[in-house]
N, C-alpha and C positions, 0 to 999 in steps of 0.2 A: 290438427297437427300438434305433436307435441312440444313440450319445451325440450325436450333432449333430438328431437331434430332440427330445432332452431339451432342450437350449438353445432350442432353436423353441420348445416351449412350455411354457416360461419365464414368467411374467408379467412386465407389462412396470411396473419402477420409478417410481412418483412421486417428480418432481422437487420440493423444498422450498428455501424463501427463500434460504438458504445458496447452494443449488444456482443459483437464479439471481442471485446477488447474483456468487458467482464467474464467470459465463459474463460477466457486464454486465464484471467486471474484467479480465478476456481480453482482452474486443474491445476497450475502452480502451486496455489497453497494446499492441495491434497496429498500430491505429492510432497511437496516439505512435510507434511505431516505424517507421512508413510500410509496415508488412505486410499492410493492407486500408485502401481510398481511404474519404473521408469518407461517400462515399455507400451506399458497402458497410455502413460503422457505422448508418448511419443507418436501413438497412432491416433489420439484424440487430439492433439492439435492441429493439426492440419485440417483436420474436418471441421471444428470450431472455428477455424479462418474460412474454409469455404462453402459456411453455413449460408443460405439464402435465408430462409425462416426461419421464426423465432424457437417454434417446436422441434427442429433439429436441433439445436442448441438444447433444448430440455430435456431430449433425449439420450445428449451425451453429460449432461450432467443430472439425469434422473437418481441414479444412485446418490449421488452429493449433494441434494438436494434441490437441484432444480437450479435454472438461472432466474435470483430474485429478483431482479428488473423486469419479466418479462411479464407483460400483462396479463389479467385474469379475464375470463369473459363474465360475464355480470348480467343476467335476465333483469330486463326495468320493466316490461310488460309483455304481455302474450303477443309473438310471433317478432319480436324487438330484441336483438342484443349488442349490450355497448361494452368495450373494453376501457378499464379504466385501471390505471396505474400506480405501484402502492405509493405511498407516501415519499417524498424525498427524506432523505435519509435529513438535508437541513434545517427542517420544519417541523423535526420531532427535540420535545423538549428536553436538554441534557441534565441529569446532572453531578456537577462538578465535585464527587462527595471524596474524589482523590488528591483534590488540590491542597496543599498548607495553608496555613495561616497567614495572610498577609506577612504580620510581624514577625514571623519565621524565617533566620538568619539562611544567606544561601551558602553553600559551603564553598573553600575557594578551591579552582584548580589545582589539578599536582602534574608539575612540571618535571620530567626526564633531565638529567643531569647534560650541561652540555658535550655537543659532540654525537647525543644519541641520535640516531638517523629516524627510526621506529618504523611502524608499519605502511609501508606507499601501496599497494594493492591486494585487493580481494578480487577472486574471481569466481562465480559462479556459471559455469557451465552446464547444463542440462546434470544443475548436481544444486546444492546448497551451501553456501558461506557465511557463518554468525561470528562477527566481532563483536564483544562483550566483554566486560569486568573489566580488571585493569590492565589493560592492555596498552599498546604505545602507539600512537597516531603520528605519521609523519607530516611534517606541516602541507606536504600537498600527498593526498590519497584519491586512487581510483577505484571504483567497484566496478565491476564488470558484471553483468548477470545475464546471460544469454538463454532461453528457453529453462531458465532454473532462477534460481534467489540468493540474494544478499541480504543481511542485516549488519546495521553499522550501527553499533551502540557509544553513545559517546560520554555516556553519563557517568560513568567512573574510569574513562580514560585518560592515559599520559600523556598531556600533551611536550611538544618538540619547538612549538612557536607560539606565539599570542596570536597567529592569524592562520589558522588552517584552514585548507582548500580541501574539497569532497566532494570530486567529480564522478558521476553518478551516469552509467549506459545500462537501462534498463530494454532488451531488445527480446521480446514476446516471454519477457519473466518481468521480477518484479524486487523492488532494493526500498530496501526501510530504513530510515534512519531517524533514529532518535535521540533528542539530545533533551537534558535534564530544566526546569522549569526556567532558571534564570538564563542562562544563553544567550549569547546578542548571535543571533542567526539571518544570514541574508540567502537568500535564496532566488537563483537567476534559469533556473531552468525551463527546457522545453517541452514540450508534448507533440509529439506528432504521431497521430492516430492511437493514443494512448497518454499518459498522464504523467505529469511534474508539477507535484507542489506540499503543501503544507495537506493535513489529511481532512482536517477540518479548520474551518477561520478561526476560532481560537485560541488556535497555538501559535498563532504569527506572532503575538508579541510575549514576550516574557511577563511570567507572574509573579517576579520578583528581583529586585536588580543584583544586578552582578556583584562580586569583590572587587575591588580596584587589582587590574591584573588579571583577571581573568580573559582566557583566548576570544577572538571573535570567531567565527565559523561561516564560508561562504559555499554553499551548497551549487553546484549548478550539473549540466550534463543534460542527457537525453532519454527521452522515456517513449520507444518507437514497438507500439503493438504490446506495449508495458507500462508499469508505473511504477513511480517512485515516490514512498510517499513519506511523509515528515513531520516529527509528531514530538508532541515534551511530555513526558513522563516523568513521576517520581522517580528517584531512584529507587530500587527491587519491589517498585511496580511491574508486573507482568504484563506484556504484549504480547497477543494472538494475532496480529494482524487486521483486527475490527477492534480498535478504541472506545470507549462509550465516554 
């Protein structure tokens, strides 16, 4: 018998929540990227939710590359095949060659003149919403991202209060938010069947303290069949959506 019929019969992998929760985050960021039209997203999500296998999933994300969680099959000897899963993404070694220099001053907030209200909502619906540059944060913001994306940049934002709230509904899309290295950020959010939190361990704490006066920022919200994830960046550091 061959090895290419040991592969044939193979059984075929059941796909798990994980498993579709990353294909739904694929096709989000394909579409933000204008790499499949809305209608394309449209008919491929629902099927990515009622994928059983994992090769159903592959299938709809074969043009895009493939769902990279989904295991490879691996010959260990003749008439033997094991699947074996790539590496986690936490166990590969980073590194940090965007960070400053310790002794590198942080810069301080720029505060909106009182009175200003500034921005309280973003909404992405089976569409895209990017907050960026200097924009005006009102001290309590919601993003909304429904089968589409938000991005909440807060790195060279206005702020309205020393304490802004950044409540986050990520519901089968996906909301980014990033805030600049020194940041006192708390972060209270939930996951259910999809993700809220910090993108990597990391970035939990600041890598350099604040100015006296600078805002504190409390992130919280809901990340259902979606994620939200939260990240520190340089300023006019670039984000794809995959950090390194």
């Amino acid at each position: 018998m061959s090895h290419d019929d040991d592969f044939q019969d193979a059984p075929r992998q059941r796909a798990g929540d994980a498993d579709r929760q990353q294909a739904i985050e694929a096709l989000t960021r394909a579409w933000r990227e204008g790499r499949i039209t809305r209608d394309e997203f449209q008919e491929r999500s629902p099927q990515a939710l009622g994928a059983v296998y994992l090769d159903e999933l592959d299938d709809l994300l074969s043009d895009l590359g493939g769902l990279t969680a989904s295991p490879a099959p691996q010959a260990v000897e003749p008439g033997v095949v094991s699947y074996q899963s790539p590496v986690p993404a936490g166990d590969l070694i980073i590194q940090d060659s965007w960070q400053s220099e310790p002794d590198e001053p942080a810069l301080p907030a720029v505060y909106a003149p009182e009175g200003t209200k500034g921005s309280a909502l973003s909404v992405g619906v089976m569409s895209g919403v990017d907050r960026a540059g200097e924009w005006t944060v009102a001290p309590t913001h919601v993003s909304i991202a429904v089968m589409g994306g938000t991005s909440i940049d807060l790195r060279e934002a206005i702020f309205t209060s020393d304490t802004t709230i950044v409540t986050c509904f990520a519901i089968m899309g996906g909301t980014d938010v990033i805030v600049p290295p020194e940041m006192d950020v708390e972060v209270n959010g939930i996951g259910f069947m999809g993700g809220f939190g910090w993108e990597k361990p990391r970035y939990v704490k600041a890598t350099r303290p604040a100015p006296e006066g600078n805002p504190r920022v409390i992130i919280n919200g809901l990340g259902f069949w979606g994620a939200v994830n939260i990240v520190r960046l340089e300023r006019g550091e670039e984000y794809d959506g995959q950090s390194t």
